[in-house]
N, C-alpha and C positions, 0 to 999 in steps of 0.2 A: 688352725685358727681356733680362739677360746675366746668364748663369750659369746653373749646373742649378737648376730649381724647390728652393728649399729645404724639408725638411721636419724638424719639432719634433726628431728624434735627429739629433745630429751623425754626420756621416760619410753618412747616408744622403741621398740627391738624387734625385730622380724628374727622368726624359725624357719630356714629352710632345706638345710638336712642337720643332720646328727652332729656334724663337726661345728657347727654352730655353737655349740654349749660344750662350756669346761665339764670337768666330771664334779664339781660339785655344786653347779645347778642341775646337773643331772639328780644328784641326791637332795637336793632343795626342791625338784619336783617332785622326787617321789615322795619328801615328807607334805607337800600343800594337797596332794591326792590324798594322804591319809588321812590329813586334817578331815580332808572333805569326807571320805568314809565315815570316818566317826558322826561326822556331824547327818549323814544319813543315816546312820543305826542309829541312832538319836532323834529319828525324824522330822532334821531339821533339812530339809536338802534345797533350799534357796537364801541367797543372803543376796544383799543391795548393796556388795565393794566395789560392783560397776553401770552404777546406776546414771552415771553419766554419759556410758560410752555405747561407741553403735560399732557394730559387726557388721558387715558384710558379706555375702560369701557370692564365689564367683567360680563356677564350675561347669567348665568347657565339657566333660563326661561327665556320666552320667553316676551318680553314686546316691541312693538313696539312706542308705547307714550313714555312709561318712558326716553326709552330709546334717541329717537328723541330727548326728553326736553334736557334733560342734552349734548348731540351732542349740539343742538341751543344756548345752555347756553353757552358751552365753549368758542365756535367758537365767537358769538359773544363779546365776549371780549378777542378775539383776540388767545386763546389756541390753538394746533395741537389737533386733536383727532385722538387717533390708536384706531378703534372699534377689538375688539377680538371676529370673531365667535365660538363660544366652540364648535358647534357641527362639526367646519372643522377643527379644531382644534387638537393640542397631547391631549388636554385633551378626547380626544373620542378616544385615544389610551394607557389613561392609566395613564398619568401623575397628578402628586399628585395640590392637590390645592398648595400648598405651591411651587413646583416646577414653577406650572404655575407662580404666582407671582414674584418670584423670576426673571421668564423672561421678565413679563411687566417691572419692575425696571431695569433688564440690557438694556432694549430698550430707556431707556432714560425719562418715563413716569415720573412725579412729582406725581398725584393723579391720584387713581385709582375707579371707580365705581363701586360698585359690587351689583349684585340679584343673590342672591342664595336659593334655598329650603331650606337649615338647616340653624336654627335659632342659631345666635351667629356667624355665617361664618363672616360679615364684621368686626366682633370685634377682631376672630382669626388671619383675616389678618394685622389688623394695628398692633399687638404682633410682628408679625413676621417680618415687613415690617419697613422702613422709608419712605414707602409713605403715601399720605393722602388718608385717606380712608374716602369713602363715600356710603353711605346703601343706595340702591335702591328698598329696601326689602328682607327681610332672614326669609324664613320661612311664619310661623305665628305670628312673632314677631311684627318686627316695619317697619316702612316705614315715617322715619321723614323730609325729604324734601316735600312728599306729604303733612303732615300734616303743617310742614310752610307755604306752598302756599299757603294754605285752611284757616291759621290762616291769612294770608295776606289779600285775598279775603272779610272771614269777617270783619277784621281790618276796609277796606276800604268802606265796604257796610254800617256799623255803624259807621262809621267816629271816627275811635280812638280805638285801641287796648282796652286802659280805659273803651269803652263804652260796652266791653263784659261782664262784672261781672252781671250787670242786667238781661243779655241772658239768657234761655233754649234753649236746643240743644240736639235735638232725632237724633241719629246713629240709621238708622233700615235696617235689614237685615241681615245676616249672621255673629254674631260679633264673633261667636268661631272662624275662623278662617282669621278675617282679621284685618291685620297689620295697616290697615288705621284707624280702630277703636281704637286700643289701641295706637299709638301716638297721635291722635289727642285728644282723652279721657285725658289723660295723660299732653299733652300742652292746652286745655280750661281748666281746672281743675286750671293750677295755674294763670290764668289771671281771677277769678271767675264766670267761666260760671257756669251753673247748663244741666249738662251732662244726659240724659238717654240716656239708650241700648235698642232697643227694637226689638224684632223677635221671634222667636217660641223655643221652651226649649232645643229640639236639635241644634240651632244655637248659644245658648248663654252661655257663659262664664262661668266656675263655681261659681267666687267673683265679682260680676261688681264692688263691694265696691274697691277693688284693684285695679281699674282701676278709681276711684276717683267719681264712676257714680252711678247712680240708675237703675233699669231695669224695664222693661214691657215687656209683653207677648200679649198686646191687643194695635194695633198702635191707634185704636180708639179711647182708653181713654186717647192719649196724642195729638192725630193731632190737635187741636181746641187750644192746651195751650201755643203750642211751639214758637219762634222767627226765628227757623229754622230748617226745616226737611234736613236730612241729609242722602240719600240712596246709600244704597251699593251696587255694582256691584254681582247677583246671581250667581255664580259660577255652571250649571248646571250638568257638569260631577262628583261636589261632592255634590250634590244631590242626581245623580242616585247612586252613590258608596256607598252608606248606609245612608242616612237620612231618618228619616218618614217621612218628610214634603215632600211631592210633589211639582212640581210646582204649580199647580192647588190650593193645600189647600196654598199654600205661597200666590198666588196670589190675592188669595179673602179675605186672612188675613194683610194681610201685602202691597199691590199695591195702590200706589199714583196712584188714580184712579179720576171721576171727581164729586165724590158724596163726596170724603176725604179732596180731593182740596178745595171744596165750604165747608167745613168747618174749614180751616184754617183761623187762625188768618190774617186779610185785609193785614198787611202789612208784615206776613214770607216770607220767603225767601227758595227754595229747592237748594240744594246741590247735585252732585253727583262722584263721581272719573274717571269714565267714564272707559273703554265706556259703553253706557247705552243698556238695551237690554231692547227693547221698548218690551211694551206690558207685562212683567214680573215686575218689580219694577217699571214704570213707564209707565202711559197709560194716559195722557191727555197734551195737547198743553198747554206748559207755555209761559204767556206774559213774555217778555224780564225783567223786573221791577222786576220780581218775581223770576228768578232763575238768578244765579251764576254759572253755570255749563261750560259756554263759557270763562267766566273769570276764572275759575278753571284753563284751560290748559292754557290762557295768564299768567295768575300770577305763573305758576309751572314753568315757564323760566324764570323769572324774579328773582324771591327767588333762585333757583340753579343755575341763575348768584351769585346773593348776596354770596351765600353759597361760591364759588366757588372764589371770589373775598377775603371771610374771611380766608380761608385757606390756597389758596396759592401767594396772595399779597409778603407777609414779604420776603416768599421764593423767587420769583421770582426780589425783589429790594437788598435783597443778593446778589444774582448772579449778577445782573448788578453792584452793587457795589466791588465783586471782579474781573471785568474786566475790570471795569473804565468807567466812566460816556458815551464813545462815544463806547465800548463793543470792542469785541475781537480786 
């Protein structure tokens, strides 16, 4: 599929994974993030192109980044944001996801964010809704604003989206169940990176090939090769809930440590989604030149401004056009 999911009112478009967007609004977001960079080195980092529209966001887990970025994103170009706590919420009395929705929409909300545990929840909602819907993560699915911020980030490090085809790029750590792995897998894949998976047999996928990737089971035989290591946040209460892997054997297999480091490629680059838990996937002080991890959370506002500017623009110059150039 190519193009943003469409929905029943023009102008509005839900994002809810990666195949959602052709590859050249993929390259049209990465240029609306740069717009917006410049325009913060410039210190300008708020503009009113959505000064009509209202945000929503609607998050069954709990994410306190995620959820900040997309507040900062809106606000800063000018949107209301109505945050929705679920757990004080009717939905902790019982009311149906679709009922809930139904009330963000009569509150007047244009797009709505949603993280929910069941995979497919953002996609059911944009069926039901004529809002725009956008994934903040569902499940063990996808999590694709993360993954543009991260395709931004490297964009910028190698100067030119172009210049990723010649990249390798290890995802290590937990890839059975993280959504960050399989959209960004998924978005380097079609700009020609060369993708591995790499973590312990319990943590990995059944087809990494369907995910466009290669895998490993040993981080050692690929930290020396890659252009950029890419670690995943350990998730350690699903650890304890039935994995083999201990921390411990994870740690001494799988930990960006400072004997793996010095054997990296002089000029890769580490990644991480944050937040990091020192001492588990990552145990040694990186020079600034060498990791992206700080630029991760600046570019994740940036790209769900872009995002957020792609969706509901049209809608919002609608409305001002049905109420006349100087508004009600």
């Amino acid at each position: 599929m190519t193009g943003l999911t469409s929905n029943p009112v023009p102008g509005r478009r839900s994002l809810t994974q990666i195949s959602d967007l052709s590859d050249s609004e993929i390259v049209d977001l990465l240029g609306r993030a740069e717009i917006y960079r410049k325009q913060e080195l410039g210190t300008r980092r708020f503009s009113d192109e959505l000064k009509d529209s209202v945000v929503a966001t609607l998050f069954f887990e709990g994410s306190t980044r995620t959820r900040l970025s997309f507040t900062l994103a809106a606000e800063r170009l000018g949107a209301r944001v109505i945050d929705l706590a679920v757990s004080a919420s009717s939905v902790s009395k019982g009311e149906s996801l679709k009922d809930t929705c139904d009330t963000v929409s009569a509150l007047g909300a244009d797009a709505v964010v949603v993280r929910h545990p069941n995979e497919g929840a953002p996609l059911q909602i944009a069926s039901w809704t004529s809002l725009a819907v956008v994934n903040a993560g569902d499940g063990c699915h996808e999590h694709p604003t993360q993954a543009l911020g991260d395709l931004f980030s490297l964009s910028s490090a190698f100067e030119g989206v172009g210049n990723l085809a010649a990249k390798k790029i290890a995802i290590v750590g937990d890839i059975l169940h993280s959504r960050v792995a399989r959209s960004l897998s998924a978005l380097l894949g079609r700009f020609g990176s060369k993708v591995v998976l790499v973590g312990p047999p319990d943590m990995m996928v059944d087809r990494p090939s369907a995910l466009g990737a290669e895998f490993s089971f040993d981080l050692d035989e690929v930290v020396g090769e890659v252009d950029v290591l890419y670690l995943l946040r350990i998730q350690r209460e699903r650890i304890q809930g039935g994995y083999h892997s201990s921390i411990d054997s994870y740690t001494r297999r799988f930990q960006l440590d400072q004997k793996r480091y010095l054997r990296m490629a002089p000029k890769s680059i580490v990644m991480h989604p944050g937040p990091v838990n020192r001492g588990v996937e990552l145990a040694v002080k990186l020079p600034e030149e060498r990791s992206l991890i700080s630029e991760q959370v600046r570019n994740g506002v940036l790209m769900r401004m872009a995002v957020f500017s792609k969706i509901l623009a049209t809608a919002s110059d609608d409305r001002r056009s049905q109420r006349g150039v100087f508004g009600d």
